[in-house]
C-alpha positions as CSV (number, residue, x, y, z in Angstrom):
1,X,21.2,46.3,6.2
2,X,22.0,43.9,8.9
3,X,18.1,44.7,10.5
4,X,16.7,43.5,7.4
5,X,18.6,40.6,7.0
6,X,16.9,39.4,10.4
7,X,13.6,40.6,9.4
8,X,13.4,39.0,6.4
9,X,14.8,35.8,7.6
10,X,11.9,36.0,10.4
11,X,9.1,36.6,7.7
12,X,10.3,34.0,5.8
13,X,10.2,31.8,9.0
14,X,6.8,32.8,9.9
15,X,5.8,32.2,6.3
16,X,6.9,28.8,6.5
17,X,4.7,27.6,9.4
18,X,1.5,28.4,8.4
19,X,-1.2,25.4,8.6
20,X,-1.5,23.5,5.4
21,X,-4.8,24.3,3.5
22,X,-5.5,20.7,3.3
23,X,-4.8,17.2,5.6
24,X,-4.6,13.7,4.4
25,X,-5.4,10.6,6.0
26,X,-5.2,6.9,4.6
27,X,-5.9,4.3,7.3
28,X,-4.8,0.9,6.1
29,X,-7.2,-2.6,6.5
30,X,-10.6,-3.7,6.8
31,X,-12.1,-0.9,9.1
32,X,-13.9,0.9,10.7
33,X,-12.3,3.8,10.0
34,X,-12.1,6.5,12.2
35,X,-10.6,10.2,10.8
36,X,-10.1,12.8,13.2
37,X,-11.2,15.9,11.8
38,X,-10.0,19.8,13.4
39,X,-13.0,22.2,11.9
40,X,-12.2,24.9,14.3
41,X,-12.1,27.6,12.0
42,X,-15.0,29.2,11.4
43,X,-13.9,31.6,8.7
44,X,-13.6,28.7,5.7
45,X,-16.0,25.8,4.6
46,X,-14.4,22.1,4.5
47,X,-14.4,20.0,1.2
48,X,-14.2,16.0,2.0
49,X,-12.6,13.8,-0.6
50,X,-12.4,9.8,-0.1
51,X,-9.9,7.7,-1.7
52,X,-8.7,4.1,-1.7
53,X,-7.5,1.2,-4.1
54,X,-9.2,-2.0,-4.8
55,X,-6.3,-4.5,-5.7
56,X,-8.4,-7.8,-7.8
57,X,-6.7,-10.6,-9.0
58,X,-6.0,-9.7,-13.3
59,X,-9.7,-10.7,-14.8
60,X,-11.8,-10.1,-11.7
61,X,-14.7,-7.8,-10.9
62,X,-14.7,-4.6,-8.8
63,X,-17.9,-3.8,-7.8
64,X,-19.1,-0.7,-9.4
65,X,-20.1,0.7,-6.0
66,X,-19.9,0.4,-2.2
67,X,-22.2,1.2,1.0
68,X,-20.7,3.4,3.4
69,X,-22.3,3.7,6.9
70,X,-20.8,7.5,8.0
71,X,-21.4,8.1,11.6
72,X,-20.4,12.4,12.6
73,X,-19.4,12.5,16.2
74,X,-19.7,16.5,16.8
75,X,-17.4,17.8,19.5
76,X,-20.2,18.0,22.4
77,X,-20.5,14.4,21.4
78,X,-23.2,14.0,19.5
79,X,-24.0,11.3,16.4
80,X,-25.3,12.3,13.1
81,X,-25.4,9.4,10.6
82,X,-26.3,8.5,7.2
83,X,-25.6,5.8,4.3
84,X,-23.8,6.7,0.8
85,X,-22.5,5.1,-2.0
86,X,-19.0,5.0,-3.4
87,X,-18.3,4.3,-6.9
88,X,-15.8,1.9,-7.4
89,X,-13.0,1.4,-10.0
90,X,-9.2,0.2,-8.9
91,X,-8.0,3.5,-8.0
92,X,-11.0,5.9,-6.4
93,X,-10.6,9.8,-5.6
94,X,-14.5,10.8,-5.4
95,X,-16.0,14.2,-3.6
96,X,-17.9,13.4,-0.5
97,X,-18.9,16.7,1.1
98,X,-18.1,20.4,-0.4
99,X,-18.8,23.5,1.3
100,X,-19.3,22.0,4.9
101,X,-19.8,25.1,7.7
102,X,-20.2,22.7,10.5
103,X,-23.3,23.5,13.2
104,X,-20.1,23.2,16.0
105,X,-16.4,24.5,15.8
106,X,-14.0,22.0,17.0
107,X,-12.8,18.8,16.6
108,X,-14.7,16.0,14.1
109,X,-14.9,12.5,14.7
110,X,-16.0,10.8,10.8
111,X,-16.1,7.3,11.3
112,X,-16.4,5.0,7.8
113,X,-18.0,1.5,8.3
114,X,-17.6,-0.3,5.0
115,X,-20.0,-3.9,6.1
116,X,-19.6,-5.1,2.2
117,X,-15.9,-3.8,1.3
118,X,-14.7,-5.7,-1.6
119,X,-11.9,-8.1,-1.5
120,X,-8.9,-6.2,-2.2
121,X,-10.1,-3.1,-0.7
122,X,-6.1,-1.4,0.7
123,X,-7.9,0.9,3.0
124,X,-9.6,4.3,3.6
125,X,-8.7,7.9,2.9
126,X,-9.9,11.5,3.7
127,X,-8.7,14.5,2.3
128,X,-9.9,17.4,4.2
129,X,-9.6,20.8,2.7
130,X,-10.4,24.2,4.0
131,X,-11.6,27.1,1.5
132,X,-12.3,30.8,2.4
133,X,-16.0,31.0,3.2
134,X,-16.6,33.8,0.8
């Protein structure tokens, strides 16, 4: 009885410290914004989510959308880059990339340039979240 005390207690352990099936990152102020991104896994596909919060005085506009300049460093260092709109209201959550199998395993570099950010805009975030590539 006593063994499976201790075996239990180590599966339970083991269970515990498995990698989260999704990381979160808000990066505060103007920008750029630069997200560090592990996709070392080759056996699931990455969703990317942004958020932020546009904080206007009571009365004011927000924008109904904003440029982003996205510039993909790959692990062997090379750029990929491209231009998208993000719709704006005061608090955003919008899909940016589903079902990404990146061309390289490793580690990401997803740098956000916003050149005409709102006034009010809190930050940046990326939600990166791994599915099983079925």
């Amino acid at each position: 009885m006593k063994n499976l005390s201790f075996i239990l207690s180590v599966l339970l352990l083991l269970s515990a410290c498995r990698e989260p099936a999704s990381v979160e990152t808000f990066l505060p102020g103007e920008g750029p914004y630069s997200f560090t991104l592990d996709m070392s896994d080759t056996t699931v596909v990455y969703n990317l989510d942004f958020y932020t919060r546009v904080d206007v005085p009571f009365g004011q506009e927000i924008p109904s959308e904003m440029p982003l300049m996205i510039q993909w460093r790959s692990p062997s260092d090379s750029l990929f880059r491209e231009k998208v709109y993000l719709p704006l209201s005061a608090d955003v959550y919008e899909p940016y990339r589903a079902g990404v199998s990146p061309v390289e395993a490793g580690v990401w570099t997803l740098t956000v340039y916003a050149p005409s950010a709102p006034e009010g805009l809190l930050g940046m975030g990326l939600v990166l979240t791994k599915e099983k590539d079925d």
